[in-house]
TIGU-339035 format. One record per residue (C-alpha): residue number from 0; residue in one letter; chain; x, y, z. Coordinates in steps of 0.05 Angstrom, whole numbers, plus 32768, in hexadecimal, padded with zeros to 4 digits. Example, Ala and Ser with C-alpha at 12.3 -4.5 7.8 and 13.67 -1.06 7.14 Angstrom:
<sites>
@num: 0	residuo: A	cadena: A	x: 80F6	y: 7FA6	z: 809C;
@num: 1	residuo: S	cadena: A	x: 8111	y: 7FEB	z: 808F;
</sites>
This chain:
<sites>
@num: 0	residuo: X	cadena: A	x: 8A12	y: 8948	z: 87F4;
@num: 1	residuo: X	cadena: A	x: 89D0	y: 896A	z: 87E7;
@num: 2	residuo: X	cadena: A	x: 89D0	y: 89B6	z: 87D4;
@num: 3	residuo: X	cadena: A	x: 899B	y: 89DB	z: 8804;
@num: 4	residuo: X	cadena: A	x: 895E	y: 89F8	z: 87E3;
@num: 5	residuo: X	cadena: A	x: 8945	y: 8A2E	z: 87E1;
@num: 6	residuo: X	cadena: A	x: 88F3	y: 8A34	z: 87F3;
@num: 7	residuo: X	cadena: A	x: 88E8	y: 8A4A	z: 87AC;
@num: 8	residuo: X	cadena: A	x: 890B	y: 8A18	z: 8791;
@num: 9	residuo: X	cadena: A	x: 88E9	y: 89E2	z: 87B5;
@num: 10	residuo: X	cadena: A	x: 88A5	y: 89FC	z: 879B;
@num: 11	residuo: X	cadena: A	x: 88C7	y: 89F4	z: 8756;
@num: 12	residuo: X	cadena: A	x: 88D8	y: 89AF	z: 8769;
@num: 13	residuo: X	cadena: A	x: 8892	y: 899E	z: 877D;
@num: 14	residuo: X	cadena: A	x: 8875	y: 89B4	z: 8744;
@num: 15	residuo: X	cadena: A	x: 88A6	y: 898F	z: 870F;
@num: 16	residuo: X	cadena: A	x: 88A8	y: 894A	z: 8736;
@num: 17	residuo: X	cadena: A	x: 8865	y: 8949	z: 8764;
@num: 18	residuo: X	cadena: A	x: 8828	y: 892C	z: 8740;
@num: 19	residuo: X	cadena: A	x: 87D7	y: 8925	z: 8745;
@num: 20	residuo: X	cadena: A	x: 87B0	y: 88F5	z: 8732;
@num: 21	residuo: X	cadena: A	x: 878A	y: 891B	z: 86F7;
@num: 22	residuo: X	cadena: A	x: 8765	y: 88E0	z: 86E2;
@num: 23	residuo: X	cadena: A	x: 871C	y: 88F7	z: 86F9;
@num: 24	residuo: X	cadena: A	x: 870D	y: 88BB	z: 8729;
@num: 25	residuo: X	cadena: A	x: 8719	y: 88BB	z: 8772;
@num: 26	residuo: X	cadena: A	x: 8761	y: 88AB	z: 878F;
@num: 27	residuo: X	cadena: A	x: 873E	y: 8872	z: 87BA;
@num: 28	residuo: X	cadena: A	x: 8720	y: 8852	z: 8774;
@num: 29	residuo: X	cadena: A	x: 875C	y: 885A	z: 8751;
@num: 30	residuo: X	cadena: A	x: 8780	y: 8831	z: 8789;
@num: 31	residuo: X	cadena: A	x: 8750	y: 87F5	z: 877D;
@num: 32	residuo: X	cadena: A	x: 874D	y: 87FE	z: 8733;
@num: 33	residuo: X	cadena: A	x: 879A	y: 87FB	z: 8717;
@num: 34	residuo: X	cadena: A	x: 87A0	y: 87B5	z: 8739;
@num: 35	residuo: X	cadena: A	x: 8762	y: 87A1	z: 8722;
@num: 36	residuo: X	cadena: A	x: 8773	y: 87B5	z: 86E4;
@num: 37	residuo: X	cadena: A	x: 87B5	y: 8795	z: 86E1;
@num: 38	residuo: X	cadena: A	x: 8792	y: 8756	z: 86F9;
@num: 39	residuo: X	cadena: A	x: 8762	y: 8752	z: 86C2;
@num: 40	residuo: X	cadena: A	x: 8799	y: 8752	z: 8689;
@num: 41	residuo: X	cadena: A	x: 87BF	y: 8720	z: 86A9;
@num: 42	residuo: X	cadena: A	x: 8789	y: 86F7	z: 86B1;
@num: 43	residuo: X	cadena: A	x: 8770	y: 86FD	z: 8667;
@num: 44	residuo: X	cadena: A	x: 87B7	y: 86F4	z: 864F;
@num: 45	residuo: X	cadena: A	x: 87BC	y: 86B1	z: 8678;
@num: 46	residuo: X	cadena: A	x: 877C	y: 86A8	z: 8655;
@num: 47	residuo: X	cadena: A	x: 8789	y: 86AC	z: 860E;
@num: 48	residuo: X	cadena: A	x: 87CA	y: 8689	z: 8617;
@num: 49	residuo: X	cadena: A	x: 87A3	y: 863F	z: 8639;
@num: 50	residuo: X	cadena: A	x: 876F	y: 864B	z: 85FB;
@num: 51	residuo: X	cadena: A	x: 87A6	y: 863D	z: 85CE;
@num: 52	residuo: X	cadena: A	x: 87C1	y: 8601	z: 85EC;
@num: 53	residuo: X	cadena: A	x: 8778	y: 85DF	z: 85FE;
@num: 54	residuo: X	cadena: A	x: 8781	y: 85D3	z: 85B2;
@num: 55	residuo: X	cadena: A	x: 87C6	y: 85B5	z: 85C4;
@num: 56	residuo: X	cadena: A	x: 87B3	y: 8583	z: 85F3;
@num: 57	residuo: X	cadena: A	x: 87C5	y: 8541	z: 85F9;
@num: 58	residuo: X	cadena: A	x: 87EC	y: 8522	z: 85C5;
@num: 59	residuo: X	cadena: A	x: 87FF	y: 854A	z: 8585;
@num: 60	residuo: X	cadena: A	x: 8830	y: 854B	z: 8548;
@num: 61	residuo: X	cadena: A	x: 8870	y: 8573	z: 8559;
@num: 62	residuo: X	cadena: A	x: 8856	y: 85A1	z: 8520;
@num: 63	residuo: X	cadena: A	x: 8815	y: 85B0	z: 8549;
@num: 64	residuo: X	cadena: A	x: 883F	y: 85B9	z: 8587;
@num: 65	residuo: X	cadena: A	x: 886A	y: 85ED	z: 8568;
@num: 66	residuo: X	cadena: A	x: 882C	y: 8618	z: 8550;
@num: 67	residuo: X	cadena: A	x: 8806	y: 8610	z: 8585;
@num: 68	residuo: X	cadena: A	x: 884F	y: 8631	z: 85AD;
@num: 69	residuo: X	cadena: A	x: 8859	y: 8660	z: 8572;
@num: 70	residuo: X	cadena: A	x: 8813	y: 8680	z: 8576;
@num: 71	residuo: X	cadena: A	x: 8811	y: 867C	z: 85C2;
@num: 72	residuo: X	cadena: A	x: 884F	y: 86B0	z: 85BF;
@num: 73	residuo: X	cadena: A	x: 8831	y: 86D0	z: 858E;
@num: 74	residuo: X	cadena: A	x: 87E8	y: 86D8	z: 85AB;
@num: 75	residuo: X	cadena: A	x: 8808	y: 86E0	z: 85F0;
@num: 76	residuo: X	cadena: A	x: 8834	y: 8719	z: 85D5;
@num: 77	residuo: X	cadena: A	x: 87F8	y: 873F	z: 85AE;
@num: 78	residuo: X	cadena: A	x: 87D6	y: 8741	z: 85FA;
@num: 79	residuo: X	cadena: A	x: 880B	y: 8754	z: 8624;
@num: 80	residuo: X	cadena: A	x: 8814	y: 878F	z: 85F2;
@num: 81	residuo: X	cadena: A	x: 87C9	y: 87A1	z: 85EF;
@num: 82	residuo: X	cadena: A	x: 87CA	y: 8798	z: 8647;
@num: 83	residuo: X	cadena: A	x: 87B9	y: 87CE	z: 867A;
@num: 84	residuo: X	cadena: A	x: 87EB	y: 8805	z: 8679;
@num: 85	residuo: X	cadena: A	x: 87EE	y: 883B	z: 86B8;
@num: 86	residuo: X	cadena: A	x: 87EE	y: 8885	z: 86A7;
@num: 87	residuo: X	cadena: A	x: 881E	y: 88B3	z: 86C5;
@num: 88	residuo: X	cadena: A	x: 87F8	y: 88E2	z: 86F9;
@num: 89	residuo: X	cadena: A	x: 8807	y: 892E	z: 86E1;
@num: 90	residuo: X	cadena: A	x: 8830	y: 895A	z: 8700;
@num: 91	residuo: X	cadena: A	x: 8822	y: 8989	z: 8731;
@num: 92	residuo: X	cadena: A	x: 8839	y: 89C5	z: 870D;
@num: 93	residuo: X	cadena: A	x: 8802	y: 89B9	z: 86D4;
@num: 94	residuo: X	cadena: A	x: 87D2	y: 89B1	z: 8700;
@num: 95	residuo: X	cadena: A	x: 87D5	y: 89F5	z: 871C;
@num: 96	residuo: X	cadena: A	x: 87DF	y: 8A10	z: 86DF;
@num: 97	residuo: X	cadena: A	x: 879E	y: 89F3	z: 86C6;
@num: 98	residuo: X	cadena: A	x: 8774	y: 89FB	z: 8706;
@num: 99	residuo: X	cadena: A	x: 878B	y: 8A45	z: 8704;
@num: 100	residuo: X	cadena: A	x: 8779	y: 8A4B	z: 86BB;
@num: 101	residuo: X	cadena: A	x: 8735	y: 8A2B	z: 86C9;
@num: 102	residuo: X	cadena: A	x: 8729	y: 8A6B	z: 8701;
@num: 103	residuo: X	cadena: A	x: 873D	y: 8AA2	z: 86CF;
@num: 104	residuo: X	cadena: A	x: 8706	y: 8A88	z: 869F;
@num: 105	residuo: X	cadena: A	x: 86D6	y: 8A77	z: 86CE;
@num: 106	residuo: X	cadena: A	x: 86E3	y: 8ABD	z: 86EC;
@num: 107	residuo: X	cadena: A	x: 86DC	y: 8AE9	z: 86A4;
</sites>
């Protein structure tokens, strides 16, 4: 059963769990961006994993074959480590905090 709230402690609520997108690009960019984003890292893992099997083509000795697996975990793994990451949007409550700061100094 949920416990009713107070107003104030609703407003506390917002400010813990709410967030804004602090980044300093606009929302509608941001939108297009993260997928691109996400695109492009898949794509260039996909890419550096084929590299290292064009080299593996065709017929090759099982000891060629396991290196050619061994470095394609290994390469694949270095890039998927290295690949686009989203950042947490901040919360609401530091954002008033820092847009109030910002008026007190530009105020003095």
């Amino acid at each position: 059963m949920s416990k009713v709230k107070t107003p104030q402690e609703k407003k506390l609520l917002s400010y813990e769990y709410d967030r804004r997108n602090t980044y300093g690009e606009n929302q509608k960019s941001s939108r297009k961006n993260i997928p691109r984003s996400k695109q492009l890292s898949h794509q260039g893992e996909r890419r550096v994993v084929r590299q290292v099997l064009i080299g593996a083509e065709g017929y090759v000795a099982d000891e060629r074959s396991d290196e050619a697996q061994s470095q394609v975990a290994r390469k694949g793994r270095i890039k998927k480590l290295k690949a686009f990451r989203k950042s947490p949007d901040t919360p609401l409550g530091e954002v008033i905090q820092r847009r109030s700061r910002n008026r007190l100094e530009k105020a003095e």
